[in-house]
C-alpha positions in Angstrom: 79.1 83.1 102.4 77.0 80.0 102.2 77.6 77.6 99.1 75.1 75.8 97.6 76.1 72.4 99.0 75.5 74.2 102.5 72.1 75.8 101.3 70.9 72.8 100.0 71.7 70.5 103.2 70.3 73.6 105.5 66.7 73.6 103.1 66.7 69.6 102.8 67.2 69.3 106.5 64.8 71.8 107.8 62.3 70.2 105.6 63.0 66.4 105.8 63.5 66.8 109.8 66.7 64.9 109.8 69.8 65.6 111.0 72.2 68.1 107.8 74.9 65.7 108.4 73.3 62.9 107.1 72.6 65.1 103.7 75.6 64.6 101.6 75.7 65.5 97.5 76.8 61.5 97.8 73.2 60.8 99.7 70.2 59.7 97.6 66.7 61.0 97.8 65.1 57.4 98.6 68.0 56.7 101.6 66.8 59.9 103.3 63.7 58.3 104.3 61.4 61.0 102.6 58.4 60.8 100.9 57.4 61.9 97.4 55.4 64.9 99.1 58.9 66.1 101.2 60.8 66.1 97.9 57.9 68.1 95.9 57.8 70.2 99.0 61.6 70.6 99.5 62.3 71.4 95.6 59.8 74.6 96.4 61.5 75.7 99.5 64.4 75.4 97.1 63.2 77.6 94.8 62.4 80.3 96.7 65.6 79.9 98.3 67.3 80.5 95.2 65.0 82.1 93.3 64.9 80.2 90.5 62.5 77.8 89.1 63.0 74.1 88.7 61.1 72.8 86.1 59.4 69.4 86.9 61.3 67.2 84.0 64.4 68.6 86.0 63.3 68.2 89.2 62.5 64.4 88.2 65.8 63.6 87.5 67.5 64.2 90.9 68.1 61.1 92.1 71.2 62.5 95.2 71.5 65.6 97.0 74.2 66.1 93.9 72.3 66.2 91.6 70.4 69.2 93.2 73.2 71.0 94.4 74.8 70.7 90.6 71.3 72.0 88.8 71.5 74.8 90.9 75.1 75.5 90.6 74.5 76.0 86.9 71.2 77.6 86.5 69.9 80.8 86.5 66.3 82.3 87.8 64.1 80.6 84.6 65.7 77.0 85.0 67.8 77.7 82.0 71.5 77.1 82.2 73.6 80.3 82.5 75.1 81.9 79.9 71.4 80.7 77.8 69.9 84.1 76.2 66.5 84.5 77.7 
């Protein structure tokens, strides 16, 4: 099975056309080379790859690869950190 550290670099390189090595949880979003429009476009691929949504005050705090790979990590399909009643 895939973690989310390998779903992540798999999305984030398929959409920033760059080689997955180079997307570490260590690697920040401006040292990727990628615009604002690959990131907004990225964090939807992400979504639907884990079905969940990101909500935009989230999604503008990810400053590395990390930072993604931990929001995910610990969030279920509304955004909300697990174990959060709905």
């Amino acid at each position: 099975m895939n973690t989310v550290s390998e779903r992540v670099s798999r999305v984030m390189a398929a959409k920033f056309q760059i080689d997955a090595d180079k997307i570490t949880e260590a690697a920040r979003m401006d040292e990727l080379g990628v615009t604002s429009i690959d990131v907004v476009e990225t964090i939807m691929s992400l979504e639907d790859e884990f079905d969940v949504e990101i909500p935009d005050a989230a999604a503008e705090k990810f400053e590395t690869v990390g930072d993604v790979v931990a929001f995910l990590a610990t969030h279920d399909r509304v955004g909300k950190p697990t174990g959060m009643q709905k």
